[in-house]
C-alpha positions as CSV (number, residue, x, y, z in Angstrom):
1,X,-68.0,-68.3,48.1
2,X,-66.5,-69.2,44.9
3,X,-69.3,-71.9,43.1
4,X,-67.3,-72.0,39.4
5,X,-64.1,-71.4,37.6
6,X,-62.5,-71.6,34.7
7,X,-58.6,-71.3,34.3
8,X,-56.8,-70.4,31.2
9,X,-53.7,-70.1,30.6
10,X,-50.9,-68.0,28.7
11,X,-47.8,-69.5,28.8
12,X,-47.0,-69.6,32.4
13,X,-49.3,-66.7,33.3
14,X,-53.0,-67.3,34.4
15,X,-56.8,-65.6,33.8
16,X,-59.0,-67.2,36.3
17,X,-62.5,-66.7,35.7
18,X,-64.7,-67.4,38.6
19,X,-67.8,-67.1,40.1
20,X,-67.1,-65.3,43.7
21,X,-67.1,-62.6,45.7
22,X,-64.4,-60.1,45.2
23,X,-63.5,-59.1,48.8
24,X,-62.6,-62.8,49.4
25,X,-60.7,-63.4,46.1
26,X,-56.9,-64.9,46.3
27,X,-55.1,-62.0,45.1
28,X,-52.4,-59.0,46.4
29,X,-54.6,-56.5,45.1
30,X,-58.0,-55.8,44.1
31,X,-60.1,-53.3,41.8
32,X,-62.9,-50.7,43.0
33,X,-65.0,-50.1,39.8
34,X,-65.0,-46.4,41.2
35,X,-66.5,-43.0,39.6
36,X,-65.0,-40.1,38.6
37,X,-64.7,-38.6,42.1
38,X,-63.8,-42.0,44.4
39,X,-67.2,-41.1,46.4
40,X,-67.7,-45.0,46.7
41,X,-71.5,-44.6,47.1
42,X,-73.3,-47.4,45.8
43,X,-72.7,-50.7,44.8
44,X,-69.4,-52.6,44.7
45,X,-67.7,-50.0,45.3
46,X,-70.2,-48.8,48.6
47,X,-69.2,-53.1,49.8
48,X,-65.5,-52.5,49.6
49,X,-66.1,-48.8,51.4
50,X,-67.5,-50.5,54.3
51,X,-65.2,-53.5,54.6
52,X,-62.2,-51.4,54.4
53,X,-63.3,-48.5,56.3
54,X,-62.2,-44.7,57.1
55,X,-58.6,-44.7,55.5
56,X,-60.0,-45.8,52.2
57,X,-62.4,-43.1,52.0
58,X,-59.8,-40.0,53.3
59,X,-56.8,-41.3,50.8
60,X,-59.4,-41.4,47.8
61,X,-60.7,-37.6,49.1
62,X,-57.0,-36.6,49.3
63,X,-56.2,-37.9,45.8
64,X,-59.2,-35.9,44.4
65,X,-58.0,-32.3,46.3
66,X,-54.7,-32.8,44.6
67,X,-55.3,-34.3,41.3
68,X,-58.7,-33.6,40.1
69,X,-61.5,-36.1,39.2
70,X,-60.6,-39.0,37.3
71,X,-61.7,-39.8,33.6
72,X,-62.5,-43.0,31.9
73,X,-59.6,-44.9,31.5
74,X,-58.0,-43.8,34.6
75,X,-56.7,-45.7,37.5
76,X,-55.0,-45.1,40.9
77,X,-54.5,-46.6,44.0
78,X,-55.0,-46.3,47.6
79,X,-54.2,-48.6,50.6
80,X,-56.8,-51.1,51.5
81,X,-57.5,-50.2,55.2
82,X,-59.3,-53.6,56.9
83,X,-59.3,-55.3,54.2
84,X,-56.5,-57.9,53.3
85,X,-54.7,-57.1,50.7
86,X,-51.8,-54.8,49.9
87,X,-54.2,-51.7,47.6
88,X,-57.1,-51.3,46.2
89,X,-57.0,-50.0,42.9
90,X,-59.5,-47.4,41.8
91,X,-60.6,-48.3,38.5
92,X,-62.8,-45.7,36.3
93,X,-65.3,-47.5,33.6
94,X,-67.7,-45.6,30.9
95,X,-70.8,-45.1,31.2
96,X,-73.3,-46.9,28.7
97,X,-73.8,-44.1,25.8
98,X,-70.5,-42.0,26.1
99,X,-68.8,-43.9,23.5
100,X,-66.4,-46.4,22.9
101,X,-66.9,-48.1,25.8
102,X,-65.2,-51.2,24.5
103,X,-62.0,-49.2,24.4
104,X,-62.4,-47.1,27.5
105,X,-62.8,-50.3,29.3
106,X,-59.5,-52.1,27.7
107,X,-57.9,-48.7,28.8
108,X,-59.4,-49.0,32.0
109,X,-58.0,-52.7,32.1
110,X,-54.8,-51.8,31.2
111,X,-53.6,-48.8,33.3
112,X,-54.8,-51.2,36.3
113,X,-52.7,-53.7,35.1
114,X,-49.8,-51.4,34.8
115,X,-50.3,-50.1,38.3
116,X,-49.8,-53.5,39.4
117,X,-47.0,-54.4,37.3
118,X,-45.5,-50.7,38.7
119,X,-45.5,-52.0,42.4
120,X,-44.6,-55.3,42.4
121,X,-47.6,-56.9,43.0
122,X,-48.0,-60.3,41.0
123,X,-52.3,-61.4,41.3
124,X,-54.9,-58.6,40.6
125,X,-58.8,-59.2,40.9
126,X,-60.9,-57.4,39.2
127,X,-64.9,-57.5,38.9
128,X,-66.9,-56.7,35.5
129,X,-66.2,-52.8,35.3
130,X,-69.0,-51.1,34.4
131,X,-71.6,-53.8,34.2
132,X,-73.2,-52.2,36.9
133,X,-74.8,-48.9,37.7
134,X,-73.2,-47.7,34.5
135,X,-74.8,-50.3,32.4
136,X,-72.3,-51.6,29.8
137,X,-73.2,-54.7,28.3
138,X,-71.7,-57.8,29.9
139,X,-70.2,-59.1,26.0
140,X,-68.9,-55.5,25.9
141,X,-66.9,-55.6,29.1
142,X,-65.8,-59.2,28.5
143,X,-64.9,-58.7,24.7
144,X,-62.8,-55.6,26.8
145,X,-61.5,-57.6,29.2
146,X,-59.8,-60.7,27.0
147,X,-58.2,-58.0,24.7
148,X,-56.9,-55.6,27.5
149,X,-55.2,-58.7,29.1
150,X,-54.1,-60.3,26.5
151,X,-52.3,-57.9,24.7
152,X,-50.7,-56.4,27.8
153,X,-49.2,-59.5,28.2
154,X,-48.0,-60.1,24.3
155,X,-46.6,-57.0,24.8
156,X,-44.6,-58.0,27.6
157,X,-41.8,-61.2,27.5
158,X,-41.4,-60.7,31.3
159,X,-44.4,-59.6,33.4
160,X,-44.8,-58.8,37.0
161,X,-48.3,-59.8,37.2
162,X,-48.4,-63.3,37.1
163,X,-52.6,-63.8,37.7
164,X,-55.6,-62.1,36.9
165,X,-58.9,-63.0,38.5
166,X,-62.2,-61.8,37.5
167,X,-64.7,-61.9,40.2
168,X,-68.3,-62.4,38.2
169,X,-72.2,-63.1,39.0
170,X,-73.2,-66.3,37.6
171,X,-75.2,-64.4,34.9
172,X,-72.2,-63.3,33.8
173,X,-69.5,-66.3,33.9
174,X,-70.4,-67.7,30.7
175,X,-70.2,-64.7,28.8
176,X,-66.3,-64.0,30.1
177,X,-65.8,-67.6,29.2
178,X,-66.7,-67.1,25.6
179,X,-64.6,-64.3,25.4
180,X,-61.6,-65.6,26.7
181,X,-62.0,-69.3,25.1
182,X,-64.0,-68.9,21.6
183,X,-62.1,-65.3,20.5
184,X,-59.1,-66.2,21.7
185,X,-58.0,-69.5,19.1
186,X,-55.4,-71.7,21.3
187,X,-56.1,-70.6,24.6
188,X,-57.5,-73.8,26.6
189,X,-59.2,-73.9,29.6
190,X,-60.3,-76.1,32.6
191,X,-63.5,-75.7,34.3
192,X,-63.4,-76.5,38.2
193,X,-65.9,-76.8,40.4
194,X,-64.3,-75.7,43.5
195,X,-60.4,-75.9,43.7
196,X,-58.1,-74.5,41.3
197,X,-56.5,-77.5,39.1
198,X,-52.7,-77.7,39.8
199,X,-51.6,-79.3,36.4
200,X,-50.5,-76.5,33.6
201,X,-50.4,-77.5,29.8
202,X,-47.3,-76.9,28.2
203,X,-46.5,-73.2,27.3
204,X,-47.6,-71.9,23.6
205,X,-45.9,-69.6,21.4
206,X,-46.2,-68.0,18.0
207,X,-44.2,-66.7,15.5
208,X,-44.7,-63.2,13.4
209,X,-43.8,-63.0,9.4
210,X,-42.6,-59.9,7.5
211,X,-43.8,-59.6,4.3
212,X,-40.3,-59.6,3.0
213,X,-40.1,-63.3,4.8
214,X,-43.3,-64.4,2.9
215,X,-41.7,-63.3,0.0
216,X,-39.0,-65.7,0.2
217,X,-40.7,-68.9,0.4
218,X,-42.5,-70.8,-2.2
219,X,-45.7,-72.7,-2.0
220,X,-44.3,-75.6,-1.1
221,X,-42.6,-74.2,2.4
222,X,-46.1,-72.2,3.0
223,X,-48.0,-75.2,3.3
224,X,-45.0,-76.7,5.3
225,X,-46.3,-74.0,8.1
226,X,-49.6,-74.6,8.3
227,X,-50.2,-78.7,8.4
């Protein structure tokens, strides 16, 4: 049951940070912090197993007979069997000590949010990948988290996915708050207690400067930009 939140939003496109359970979160998809052979044997990734049932398990079996096992990074998806919503995407983390987990974790961020964009489907939840069993620090994954998302979505003018939820422990909600509110200069936020707030601020942009651009403006026009 959802205790906290915190919206923030992009434009017209949402992160909602909340403190919930990820079988029960409002989205069209959700995402299995899975291992490198989709054996969902322990933790999240054992809960969604058992919620969704048999089909889950065969189609992640079959994907591993015909493609191989999965690196860091990598993503894929399989039906969701029982379970409400329209996939489950498999989502592969680091392990603490292999090395640039930061980066493996934005690349694990991204490809699921490029499977999502791929099909159509508009809200994605994830949970903190590889906070787990695999023992990543929670700043790590959230400092991975805000710079996955957002840059996916500066990269993109229009976007399929609309909403991304991350699913979090109460241990962890601050933490993903920082990330998202103190690194990232601009980007308000409103904390709710149970329901989602309906009001939206206005949309915010920005505007990029070549060199040559700089070139051609005297001090007087510089400062114009930045009162």
């Amino acid at each position: 049951m959802q205790q906290a939140g915190k919206q923030i939003f992009f434009g017209d496109r949402e992160v909602l940070i909340q403190i919930s359970d990820l079988l029960y979160a409002p989205a069209e998809v959700i995402v299995n912090p899975a291992n490198s052979g989709l054996s969902h044997g322990g933790g999240l990734a054992a809960q969604i197993l058992a919620a969704a049932g048999d089909e889950l398990d065969r189609e992640s079996e079959q994907l591993i007979r015909e493609h191989g096992r999965l690196e860091a990074g990598m993503a894929v998806y399989t039906t969701a069997g029982r379970l409400p919503f329209a996939a489950v995407i498999h989502a592969v983390g680091p392990m603490m000590g292999s090395g640039d987990e930061q980066k493996k974790i934005e690349q694990t961020v991204h490809n699921s949010l490029l499977l999502c964009e791929t099909n159509g489907w508009h809200t994605i939840a994830f949970p903190a990948i590889s906070t787990g069993i695999f023992n990543v620090p929670v700043e790590t994954c959230a400092r991975a988290f805000h710079r996955a998302v957002t840059r996916y979505w500066d990269a993109r003018a229009e976007c399929e996915v609309e909403k991304v939820i991350i699913c979090l422990s109460d241990r962890m909600w601050p933490t993903f708050c920082a990330a998202f509110t103190d690194d990232a200069p601009g980007a308000g936020g409103a904390v709710i207690p149970h329901a989602p707030v309906e009001a939206k601020p206005e949309s915010v942009g920005h505007i990029t400067l070549s060199d040559e651009d700089i070139a051609g403006l005297d001090n007087a026009d510089i400062s114009d930009w930045f009162k």
